[in-house]
N, C-alpha and C positions, 0 to 999 in steps of 0.2 A: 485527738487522734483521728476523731470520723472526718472531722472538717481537711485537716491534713491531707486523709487520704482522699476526698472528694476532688482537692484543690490539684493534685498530683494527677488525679484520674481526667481534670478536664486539661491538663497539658498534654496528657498522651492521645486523649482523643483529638486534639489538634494536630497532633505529629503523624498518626495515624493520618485522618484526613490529607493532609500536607502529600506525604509519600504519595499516597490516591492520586492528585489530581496532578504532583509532577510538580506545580511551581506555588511561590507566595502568592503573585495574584490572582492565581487560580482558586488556592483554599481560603485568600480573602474574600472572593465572592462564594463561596460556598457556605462561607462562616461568617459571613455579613460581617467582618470588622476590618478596619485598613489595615494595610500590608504590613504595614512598623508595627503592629500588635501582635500581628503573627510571627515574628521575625525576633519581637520581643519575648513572646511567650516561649518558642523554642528554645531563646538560649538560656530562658530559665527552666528551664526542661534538661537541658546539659548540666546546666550550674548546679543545680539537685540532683541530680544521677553521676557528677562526675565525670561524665563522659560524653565525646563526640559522637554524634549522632548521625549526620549530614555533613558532606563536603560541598560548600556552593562558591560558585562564581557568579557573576553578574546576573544568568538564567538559568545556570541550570545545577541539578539536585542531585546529588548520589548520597547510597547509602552508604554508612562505613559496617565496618563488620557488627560495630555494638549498637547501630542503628537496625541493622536487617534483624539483628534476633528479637528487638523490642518489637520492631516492626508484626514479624513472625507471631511476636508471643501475643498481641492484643488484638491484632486485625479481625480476626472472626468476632471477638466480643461485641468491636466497635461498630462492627455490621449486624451481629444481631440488636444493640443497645439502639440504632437508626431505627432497624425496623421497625421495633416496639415502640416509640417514641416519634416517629415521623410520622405524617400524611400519606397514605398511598401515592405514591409518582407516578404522574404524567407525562407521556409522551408528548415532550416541545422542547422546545430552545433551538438551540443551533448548534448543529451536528456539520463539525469539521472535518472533510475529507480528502487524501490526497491521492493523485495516480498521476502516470505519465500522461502525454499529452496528451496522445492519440486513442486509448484507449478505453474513453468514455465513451465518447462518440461512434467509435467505430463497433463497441463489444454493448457497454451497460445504459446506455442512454436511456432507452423504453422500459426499463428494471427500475432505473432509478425514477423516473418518469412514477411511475405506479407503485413507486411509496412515496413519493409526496402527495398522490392520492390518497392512499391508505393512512397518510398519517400527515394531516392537513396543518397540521400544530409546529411540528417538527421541521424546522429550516436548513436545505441542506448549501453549505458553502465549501464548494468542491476547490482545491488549488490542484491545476495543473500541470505537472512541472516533472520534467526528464533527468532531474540533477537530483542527489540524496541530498538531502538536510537532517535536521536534528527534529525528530517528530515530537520530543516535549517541547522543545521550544518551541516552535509555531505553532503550537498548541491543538496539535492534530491528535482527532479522536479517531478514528479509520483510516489504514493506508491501504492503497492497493497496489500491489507489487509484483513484479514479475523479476525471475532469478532468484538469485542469494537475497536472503535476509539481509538489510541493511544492520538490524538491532535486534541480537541475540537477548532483549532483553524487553522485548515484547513477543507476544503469543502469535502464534500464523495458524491460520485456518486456511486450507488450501482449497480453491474454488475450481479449479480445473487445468490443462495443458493447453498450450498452444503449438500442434504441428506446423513445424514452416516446410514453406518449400517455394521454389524460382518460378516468377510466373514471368509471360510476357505477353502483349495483344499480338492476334494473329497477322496483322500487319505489318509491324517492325520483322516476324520472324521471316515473314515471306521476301521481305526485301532485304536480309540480312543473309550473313555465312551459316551454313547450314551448321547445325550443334550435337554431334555424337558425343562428345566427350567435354568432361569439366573443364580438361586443359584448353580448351578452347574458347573459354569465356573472357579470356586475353582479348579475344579479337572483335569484342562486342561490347553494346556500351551497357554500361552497370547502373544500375539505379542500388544507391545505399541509405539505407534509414535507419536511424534509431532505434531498438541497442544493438543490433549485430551489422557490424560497418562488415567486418569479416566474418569470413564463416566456415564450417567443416560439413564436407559431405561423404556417402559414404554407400558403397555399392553392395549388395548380397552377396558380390564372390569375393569379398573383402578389402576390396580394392578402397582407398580413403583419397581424401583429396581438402585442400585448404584455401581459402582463394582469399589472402590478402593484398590484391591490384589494385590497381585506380577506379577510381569510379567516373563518371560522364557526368553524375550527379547525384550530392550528398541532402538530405533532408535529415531535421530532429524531429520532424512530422510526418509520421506514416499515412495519415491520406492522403495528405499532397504526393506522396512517392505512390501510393495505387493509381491516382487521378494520371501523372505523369510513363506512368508506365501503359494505363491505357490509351494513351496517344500517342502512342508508337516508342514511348521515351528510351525504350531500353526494358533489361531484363532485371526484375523485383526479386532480394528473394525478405520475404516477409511471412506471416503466418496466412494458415490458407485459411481458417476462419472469417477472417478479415477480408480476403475477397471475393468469400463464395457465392455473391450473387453474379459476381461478374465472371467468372469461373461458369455456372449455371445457363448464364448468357452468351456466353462464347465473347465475351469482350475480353478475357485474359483466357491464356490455356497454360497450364502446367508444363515448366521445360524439363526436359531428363528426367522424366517419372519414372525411371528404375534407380536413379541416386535417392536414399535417401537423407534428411534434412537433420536440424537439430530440434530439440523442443524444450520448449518456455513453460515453466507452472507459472501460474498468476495464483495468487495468494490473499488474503486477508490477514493485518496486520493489527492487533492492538493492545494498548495498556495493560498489563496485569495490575489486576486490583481486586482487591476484597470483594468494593459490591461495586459492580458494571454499572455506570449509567442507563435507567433504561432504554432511550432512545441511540444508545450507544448497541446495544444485546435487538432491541429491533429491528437496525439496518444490518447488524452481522446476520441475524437469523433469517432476515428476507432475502437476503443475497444466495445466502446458501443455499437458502430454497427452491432458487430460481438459477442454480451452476449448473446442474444438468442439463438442462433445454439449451442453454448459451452453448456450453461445451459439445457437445454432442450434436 
């Protein structure tokens, strides 16, 4: 009967695991055994419990209903059973992260800069990419995100706002139709970038206004569209954090600063899981550490 139940208990700490990391070849390198073992082991894990546990397709994993209570019922064990029985973890491997294009470089670059300082071990492989995807499948362990939640089925840590608002160099506006009113952005060339191609603005005495027109020029790249708007390109509207050295310089100046703009949360996105990876809980935790200073 002990053996029984030992033999039962190391199928569930596999399936536990499994769920954690999202995919077979993920909990095969966690569980050091090839993929068919794993895949094996589960379905003898059905075949004894009588029950579907997992829905898979070629990558990817969902729970069914009498998977998430098993899941439910043993996950804390299996995270205490690690602790007692494992090594203390180390801050390393490779820490997979995703954000749009522009927003490394333009917001976290120097953040993330100085935790690969702080954590020399820890390799980080950023993808950068303005389209949603399936973040178990690519097997991203951090997203960063701005708007809606792509995946109500990961945790969001929100790291701050992004106020927008129309900027343009004082160049173009001097040579351009003079701009009291939104409706009048018809007559001016528009620089659009990535994500709000359109946009809604909206004045104190309640007045609103929506400007879906042509643009002069479209970008999926927001510093190309700040670089292009500082030579004269036309009028940005983009977030002001983003320009504010050039804002500061008088290289751009804010258009119709009694309209105001929309505003962006940018977010932290990841896995729920029993027990977080560590180098996974150390890039969420320095990030957060360091949203104030960024935002503000």
């Amino acid at each position: 009967m002990q053996s029984h139940q030992a033999a039962e208990f190391q199928l569930i700490y596999l399936f536990v695991h499994l769920v954690n990391v999202g995919s077979f070849s993920g909990a095969a390198k966690e569980l050091d055994m090839p993929v068919a073992t794993v895949s094996r082991k589960l379905a003898k894990l059905e075949t004894t419990m009588n029950q579907q546990l997992l829905m898979r397709s070629t990558r990817k994993l969902r729970l069914t209903e009498e998977g998430l209570a098993l899941f439910q019922k043993y996950q804390a064990l299996i995270a205490q059973f690690d602790a007692l029985n494992g090594a203390p973890e180390t801050p390393e491997g490779t820490l997979r992260v995703s954000a749009p294009i522009s927003i490394v470089t333009a917001l976290f670059i120097d953040v993330i800069n100085d935790f690969c300082d702080r954590y020399p071990d820890i390799r980080l492989h950023i993808v950068q990419s303005n389209e949603e995807f399936d973040l178990i499948e690519e097997g991203i362990d951090v997203a960063i995100v701005g708007g809606t939640q792509p995946d109500s089925s990961w945790i969001s840590r929100s790291m701050g706002v992004l106020d927008y608002r129309l900027v343009a160099a004082p160049g173009y506006l001097q040579q351009a139709t003079p701009l009291q009113h939104p409706q009048q952005l018809a007559q001016h060339k528009i620089i659009k970038a990535w994500p709000l191609y359109n946009f809604s603005l909206r004045h104190p005495n309640g007045d609103s206004f929506y400007y879906d027109g042509p643009a002069k020029l479209t970008l999926t790249d927001l510093n190309g569209a700040i670089i292009a708007a500082e030579r004269d390109g036309g009028i940005l509207y983009g977030p002001e954090l983003f320009v504010r050295q050039q804002l500061a310089s008088g290289k751009l100046q804010i258009v119709l600063p009694d309209w105001q703009c929309e505003k962006r949360r940018i977010s932290l996105l990841h896995h729920q899981r029993s027990q977080q990876p560590l180098k996974v809980k150390l890039f969420i935790d320095f990030m957060l550490s360091r949203a104030d200073a960024l935002f503000n």
